[in-house]
C-alpha positions in Angstrom: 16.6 46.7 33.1 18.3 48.9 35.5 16.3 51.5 36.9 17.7 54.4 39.2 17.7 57.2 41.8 19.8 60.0 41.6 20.1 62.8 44.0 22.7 65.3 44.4 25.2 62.9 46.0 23.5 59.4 45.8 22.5 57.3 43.0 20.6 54.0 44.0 20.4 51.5 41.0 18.2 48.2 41.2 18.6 45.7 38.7 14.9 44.6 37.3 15.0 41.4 34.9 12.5 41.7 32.0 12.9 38.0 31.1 13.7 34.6 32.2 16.6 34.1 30.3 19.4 35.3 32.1 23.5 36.3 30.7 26.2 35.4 32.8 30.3 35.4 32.4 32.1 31.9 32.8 35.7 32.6 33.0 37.9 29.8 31.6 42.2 29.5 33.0 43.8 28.1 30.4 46.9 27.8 31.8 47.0 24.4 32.0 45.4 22.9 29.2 47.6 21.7 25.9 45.9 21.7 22.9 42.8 23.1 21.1 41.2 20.0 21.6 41.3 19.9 25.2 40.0 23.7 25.4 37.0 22.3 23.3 36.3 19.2 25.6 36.4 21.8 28.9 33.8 24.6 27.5 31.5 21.4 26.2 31.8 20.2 29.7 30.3 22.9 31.4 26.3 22.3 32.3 25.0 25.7 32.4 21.0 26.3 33.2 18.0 26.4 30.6 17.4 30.2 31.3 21.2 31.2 30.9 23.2 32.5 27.8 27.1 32.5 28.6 29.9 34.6 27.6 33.1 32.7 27.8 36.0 34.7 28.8 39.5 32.9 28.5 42.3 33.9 30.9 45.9 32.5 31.6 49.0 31.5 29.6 48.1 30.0 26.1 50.3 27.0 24.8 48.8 27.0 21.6 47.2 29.2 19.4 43.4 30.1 20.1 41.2 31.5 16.8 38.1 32.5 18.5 35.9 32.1 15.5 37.2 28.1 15.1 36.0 27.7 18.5 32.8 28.7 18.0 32.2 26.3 15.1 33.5 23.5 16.8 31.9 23.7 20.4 29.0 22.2 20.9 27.1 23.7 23.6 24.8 26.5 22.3 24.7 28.8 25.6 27.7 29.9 24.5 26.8 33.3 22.5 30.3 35.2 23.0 33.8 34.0 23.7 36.7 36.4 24.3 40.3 36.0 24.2 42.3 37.5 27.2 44.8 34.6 27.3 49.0 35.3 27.1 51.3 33.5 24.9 53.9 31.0 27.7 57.1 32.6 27.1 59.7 32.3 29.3 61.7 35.0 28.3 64.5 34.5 30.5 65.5 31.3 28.8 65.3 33.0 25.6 67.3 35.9 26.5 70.0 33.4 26.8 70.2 32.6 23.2 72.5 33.8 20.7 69.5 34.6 17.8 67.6 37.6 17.3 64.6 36.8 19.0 66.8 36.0 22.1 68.5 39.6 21.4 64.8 40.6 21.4 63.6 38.8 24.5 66.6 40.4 26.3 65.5 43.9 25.4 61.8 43.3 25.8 63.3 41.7 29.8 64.5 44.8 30.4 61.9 47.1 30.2 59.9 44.7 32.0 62.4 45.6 34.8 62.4 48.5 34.7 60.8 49.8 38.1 59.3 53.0 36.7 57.2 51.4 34.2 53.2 51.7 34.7 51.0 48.9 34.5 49.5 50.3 31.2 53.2 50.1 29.7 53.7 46.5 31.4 50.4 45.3 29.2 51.6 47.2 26.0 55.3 45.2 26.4 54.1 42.5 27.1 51.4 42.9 23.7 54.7 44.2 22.2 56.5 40.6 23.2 53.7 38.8 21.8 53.7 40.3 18.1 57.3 41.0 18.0 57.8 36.9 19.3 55.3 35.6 16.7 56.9 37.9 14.0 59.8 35.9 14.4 59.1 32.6 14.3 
Protein backbone atom coordinates (compact mmCIF):
# COMPACT_ATOMS: atom_id res chain seq x y z
CA UNK A 1 0.00 0.00 0.00
CA UNK A 2 1.21 3.40 -0.64
CA UNK A 3 -0.10 5.98 1.55
CA UNK A 4 0.48 9.85 1.04
CA UNK A 5 0.74 13.49 1.92
CA UNK A 6 -0.18 16.06 -0.29
CA UNK A 7 0.09 19.81 0.25
CA UNK A 8 0.02 22.57 -2.12
CA UNK A 9 3.46 21.88 -3.39
CA UNK A 10 4.66 18.60 -1.70
CA UNK A 11 3.44 15.20 -1.86
CA UNK A 12 5.26 12.69 0.61
CA UNK A 13 4.48 8.97 -0.30
CA UNK A 14 5.58 5.94 2.01
CA UNK A 15 5.41 2.59 0.76
CA UNK A 16 3.56 0.22 3.61
CA UNK A 17 3.64 -3.62 2.67
CA UNK A 18 0.38 -5.44 3.63
CA UNK A 19 2.01 -8.94 3.18
CA UNK A 20 5.07 -10.94 3.23
CA UNK A 21 5.20 -11.77 -0.14
CA UNK A 22 6.94 -9.30 -1.89
CA UNK A 23 7.00 -8.53 -6.30
CA UNK A 24 10.18 -7.64 -7.73
CA UNK A 25 11.51 -7.07 -11.53
CA UNK A 26 14.60 -9.36 -12.66
CA UNK A 27 15.76 -8.00 -15.83
CA UNK A 28 17.27 -10.68 -18.23
CA UNK A 29 20.20 -9.31 -21.43
CA UNK A 30 19.74 -11.53 -23.80
CA UNK A 31 22.17 -10.45 -26.01
CA UNK A 32 24.31 -13.20 -25.66
CA UNK A 33 22.55 -16.22 -25.39
CA UNK A 34 21.75 -18.48 -28.65
CA UNK A 35 18.90 -20.55 -28.44
CA UNK A 36 15.53 -20.91 -26.62
CA UNK A 37 17.05 -23.51 -24.67
CA UNK A 38 19.72 -21.51 -23.20
CA UNK A 39 17.13 -18.68 -22.27
CA UNK A 40 15.26 -21.46 -20.34
CA UNK A 41 18.36 -22.90 -18.45
CA UNK A 42 19.25 -18.90 -17.37
CA UNK A 43 15.60 -17.95 -15.85
CA UNK A 44 15.60 -21.66 -14.11
CA UNK A 45 18.86 -20.71 -12.73
CA UNK A 46 18.00 -17.83 -10.89
CA UNK A 47 17.28 -18.56 -6.87
CA UNK A 48 14.91 -15.99 -5.99
CA UNK A 49 13.46 -15.82 -2.08
CA UNK A 50 10.37 -17.66 -0.56
CA UNK A 51 8.41 -14.32 -0.02
CA UNK A 52 9.13 -13.00 -3.74
CA UNK A 53 6.99 -13.27 -7.02
CA UNK A 54 9.16 -12.11 -10.07
CA UNK A 55 8.39 -10.35 -13.27
CA UNK A 56 10.94 -11.22 -15.85
CA UNK A 57 11.71 -8.55 -18.15
CA UNK A 58 13.97 -9.52 -21.28
CA UNK A 59 16.19 -6.88 -22.80
CA UNK A 60 19.03 -6.94 -25.55
CA UNK A 61 19.39 -8.30 -29.10
CA UNK A 62 17.35 -11.55 -29.79
CA UNK A 63 19.07 -14.24 -32.03
CA UNK A 64 16.17 -16.35 -32.12
CA UNK A 65 12.69 -16.03 -31.79
CA UNK A 66 11.08 -15.62 -28.24
CA UNK A 67 7.09 -16.64 -27.80
CA UNK A 68 6.39 -15.50 -24.37
CA UNK A 69 3.64 -17.92 -23.73
CA UNK A 70 6.14 -21.08 -24.68
CA UNK A 71 8.33 -19.85 -22.07
CA UNK A 72 6.08 -19.95 -19.55
CA UNK A 73 5.09 -23.52 -20.03
CA UNK A 74 8.43 -24.67 -20.23
CA UNK A 75 10.23 -22.87 -17.21
CA UNK A 76 10.32 -24.31 -14.31
CA UNK A 77 10.62 -21.98 -11.48
CA UNK A 78 7.14 -20.89 -10.34
CA UNK A 79 8.13 -17.23 -8.95
CA UNK A 80 7.95 -16.37 -12.19
CA UNK A 81 4.22 -14.83 -12.59
CA UNK A 82 4.99 -12.35 -15.67
CA UNK A 83 7.54 -12.24 -18.36
CA UNK A 84 7.75 -9.44 -20.89
CA UNK A 85 9.38 -9.13 -24.18
CA UNK A 86 11.55 -5.88 -24.76
CA UNK A 87 14.24 -7.74 -26.68
CA UNK A 88 15.48 -6.50 -30.57
CA UNK A 89 15.79 -8.73 -33.42
CA UNK A 90 20.30 -8.78 -34.28
CA UNK A 91 20.25 -7.21 -37.62
CA UNK A 92 23.09 -5.74 -38.92
CA UNK A 93 21.68 -3.68 -41.40
CA UNK A 94 24.71 -2.40 -42.85
CA UNK A 95 25.67 -5.79 -44.17
CA UNK A 96 22.35 -6.15 -45.56
CA UNK A 97 22.13 -2.86 -47.22
CA UNK A 98 24.86 -4.24 -49.31
CA UNK A 99 22.81 -6.82 -50.99
CA UNK A 100 21.33 -6.78 -54.28
CA UNK A 101 17.57 -8.30 -52.93
CA UNK A 102 14.71 -6.51 -51.67
CA UNK A 103 15.19 -6.77 -48.21
CA UNK A 104 18.74 -5.35 -48.76
CA UNK A 105 16.92 -2.40 -50.91
CA UNK A 106 14.72 -2.30 -47.67
CA UNK A 107 17.55 -2.31 -45.02
CA UNK A 108 19.14 0.54 -47.12
CA UNK A 109 16.04 2.68 -46.88
CA UNK A 110 15.17 1.74 -43.26
CA UNK A 111 19.60 2.86 -42.71
CA UNK A 112 18.66 5.97 -43.81
CA UNK A 113 16.18 7.25 -41.74
CA UNK A 114 18.00 5.91 -38.97
CA UNK A 115 20.56 8.61 -40.02
CA UNK A 116 18.82 10.97 -40.41
CA UNK A 117 19.88 13.56 -37.58
CA UNK A 118 16.41 15.07 -37.11
CA UNK A 119 14.68 12.01 -36.18
CA UNK A 120 13.28 11.84 -32.44
CA UNK A 121 13.80 9.07 -30.31
CA UNK A 122 10.07 8.11 -30.57
CA UNK A 123 10.59 7.85 -34.48
CA UNK A 124 14.02 5.86 -33.87
CA UNK A 125 11.79 3.04 -31.80
CA UNK A 126 8.95 3.14 -34.38
CA UNK A 127 11.87 2.33 -37.40
CA UNK A 128 13.42 0.38 -35.76
CA UNK A 129 9.70 -1.71 -34.88
CA UNK A 130 9.17 -0.84 -38.66
CA UNK A 131 12.67 -2.88 -39.46
CA UNK A 132 11.62 -5.63 -37.43
CA UNK A 133 8.06 -6.39 -39.13
CA UNK A 134 9.09 -5.28 -42.48
CA UNK A 135 12.52 -7.81 -42.06
CA UNK A 136 10.46 -10.75 -40.78
CA UNK A 137 7.86 -9.98 -43.66
CA UNK A 138 10.44 -10.90 -45.92
CA UNK A 139 11.98 -13.77 -44.96
Amino acid sequence: MIVGDLEKDNIKLDFIPLAEIEFKLEEIDISDIISKEELIEKIDELNFDEKELIEIILVGKRNFEINVYELYKLISNQKIIKIKNKTKINYNLEQLSNETTLKGLFAKKMLDKLKNEVITEEDKIKIEKAIEIGMEALE
